[in-house]
C-alpha angles and dihedrals in degrees: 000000000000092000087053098038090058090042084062101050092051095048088052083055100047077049094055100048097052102059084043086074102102123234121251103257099162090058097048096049082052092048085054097044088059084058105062100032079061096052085242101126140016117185156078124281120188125189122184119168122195089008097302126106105238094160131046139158144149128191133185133007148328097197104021088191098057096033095244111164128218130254149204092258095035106130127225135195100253092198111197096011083079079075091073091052090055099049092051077057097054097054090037076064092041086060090059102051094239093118135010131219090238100045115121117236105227096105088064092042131011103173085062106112109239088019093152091051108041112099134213083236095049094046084054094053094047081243095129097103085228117155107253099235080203086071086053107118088223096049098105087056089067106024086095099055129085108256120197122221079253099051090041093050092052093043087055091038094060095039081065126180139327099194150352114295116259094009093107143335131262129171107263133173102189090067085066104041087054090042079063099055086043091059088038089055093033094047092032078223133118112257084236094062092035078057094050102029098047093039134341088069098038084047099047083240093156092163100051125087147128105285140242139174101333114255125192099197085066085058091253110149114224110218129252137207107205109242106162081306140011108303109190106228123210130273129253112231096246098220085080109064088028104159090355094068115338104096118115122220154167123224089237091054088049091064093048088056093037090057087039095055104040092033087061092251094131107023149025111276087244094053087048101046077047087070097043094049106109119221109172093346095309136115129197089258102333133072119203105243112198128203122191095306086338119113116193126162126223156100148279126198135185139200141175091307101339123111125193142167131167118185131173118207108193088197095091087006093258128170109185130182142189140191134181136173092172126037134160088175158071106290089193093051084051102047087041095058088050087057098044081058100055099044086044105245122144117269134175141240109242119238121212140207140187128214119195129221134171121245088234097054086064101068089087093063099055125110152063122310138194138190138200097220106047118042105220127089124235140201133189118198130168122242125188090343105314140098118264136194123202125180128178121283088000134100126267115271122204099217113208128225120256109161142334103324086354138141156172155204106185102180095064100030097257138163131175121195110202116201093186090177085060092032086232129139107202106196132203134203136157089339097310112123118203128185119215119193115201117246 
């Protein structure tokens, strides 16, 4: 018993020492730094361990247009990570016996297809088998545009279903859009006031609320692609993602969400350790979000432009956030570096070159290019002097010089090859290697 207990007390110090070790602050702002004199990364990242900030930093700008820097308190869309905040609602609602997990949903909306099988809990879990109207081609034709309850739930209703419910899991928006206008009916509350009454005031979360049309006079950033220089992109109506992807937030807010929710602050441990229980890789609003043994829980969320995560890792007792409105770069290399930092492992400061090419050289490389291997058409076009990729039903990428018929896409780990003498695009991603042939 004496040999353990002293075991104990040395492993709590070891323990303790090495978390003592202080994180390097100096290289990360650097890293950080790199990334903004590059035009890589414009954002706000936010660290706090046992309840207490020790990391903060913002780069770039807010309003690109009117060179309005960012700030510590600049807010960002967080996109998808709004689905974590509604799902705390849910069970909020769950506590106090006003929905189930198991009831069905046909009460709230009977034109739903499957109405009288999906589930609460499977439209949590992203488990309804519902058709994501996000994956609709002509949904950037709409996204702009102010949708009713009554316009959203026809639109999801004729989009109909991609599985049974319950046979397997796939992403989809619409579960949480409808999972809004089910608190709104069961509350007999706006979404907006649920937000601010349930948790951004008890919480002290001042910068966090359901969006509108951004404002930066309100110190809202507007979000940005990279296209030889910041290009603003336009803004989703936000009655659309409602409680799926329209909450505004600060990375400072996000950890104290983040210490309120897995320290038991919001919800029942039970309700809490049901979102974090992983089915096919889902959650019921978190996804468990590994790094090296680590294991953290979490979400991400994009929007337009804007790039987000919050995870929490209860080995060291970390909470971590990040939000973007700009990158031209990799958002998980990023996130990772910031990791490594906080866990202490070694990471490295990027180093960046340009390669030149005249606007003129590009135009053998335009046109539209198949591939036998992969079934989706490609073409590539110059605007304003830069590369650009288009590809059906997704947005326009600029793509950046690297070498002699050479491109990328950094952001997404890209790379395009270009043969002009065999009119052929060989592209590269994530170690896949497939070849394109012009039309």
């Amino acid at each position: 018993m004496k040999k353990n207990y002293k075991a104990c007390l040395l492993g709590l110090f070891v323990t303790a020492l090495a978390w003592s070790q202080k994180m390097d602050t100096q290289k990360l702002d650097l890293y950080f730094q790199t990334l903004e004199a590059n035009n890589k990364f414009m954002g706000s990242v936010a660290i706090s361990q046992n309840g207490q900030r020790i990391y903060t930093k913002t780069v770039g700008f807010a309003d690109v247009e009117n060179k309005l820097k960012a700030n510590e308190n600049s807010k960002y869309r967080i996109g998808s990570i709004s689905k974590t905040f509604t799902s705390i609602l849910v069970f909020k609602a769950i506590e106090n016996k006003k929905l189930t997990l198991n009831q069905t949903i046909e009460m709230f909306f009977p034109t739903i297809p499957n109405a009288g099988k999906i589930t609460i809990g499977q439209l949590l879990s992203h488990r309804s088998g519902l058709h994501d109207f996000t994956d609709d081609d002509d949904y950037y034709d709409w996204n702009t545009k102010t949708m009713t309850e009554k316009e959203m739930v026809a639109g999801i209703a004729k989009g109909g279903t991609d599985f049974e419910p319950d046979t397997k899991a796939e992403y989809c928006n619409s579960n949480y859009v409808l999972l809004t206008y089910i608190l709104e009916k069961t509350f007999q509350k706006k979404y907006s006031d649920l937000l601010k009454n349930e948790i951004t005031q008890p919480l002290g979360m001042k910068n966090t609320y359901l969006g509108g049309k951004i404002n930066t006079q309100n110190n809202e950033c507007k979000s940005y692609n990279y296209e030889g220089n910041w290009k603003v992109r336009p803004e989703t109506d936000i009655s659309i993602p409602m409680g799926a992807g329209g909450i505004v937030s600060t990375p400072g807010d996000l950890l104290k969400l983040s210490e309120a929710l897995f320290k038991g602050k919001l919800l029942k441990k039970e309700s809490v350790e049901a979102m974090k229980t992983i089915q096919d890789k889902f959650g019921k609003g978190l996804f468990r979000m590994p790094f090296n043994d680590k294991i953290g829980y979490g979400h991400a969320g994009n929007i337009d432009g804007f790039n987000n995560t919050f995870t929490y890792y209860s080995d060291g007792d970390f909470s971590f956030a990040m939000t973007s409105n700009g990158t031209n770069y990799s958002n998980n290399t990023i996130a990772l570096t910031a990791l490594q930092a906080i866990f202490k492992e070694p990471f490295a400061i990027p180093e960046f070159t340009t390669y030149t090419v005249k606007p003129e050289d590009l135009d053998q490389y335009l046109g539209t290019y198949a591939s036998t291997e992969i079934p989706v058409k490609m073409t590539v076009v110059k605007e304003n002097g830069v590369l650009q990729l288009q590809t059906p039903g997704q947005p326009t990428i600029a793509l950046e010089a690297a070498a002699k018929d050479q491109f990328k896409f950094e952001k997404a780990g890209v790379v395009l090859e270009f043969n002009p003498t065999e009119k052929t695009m060989l592209l590269k991603q994530r170690g896949g290697a497939f070849r394109f042939t012009k039309e």
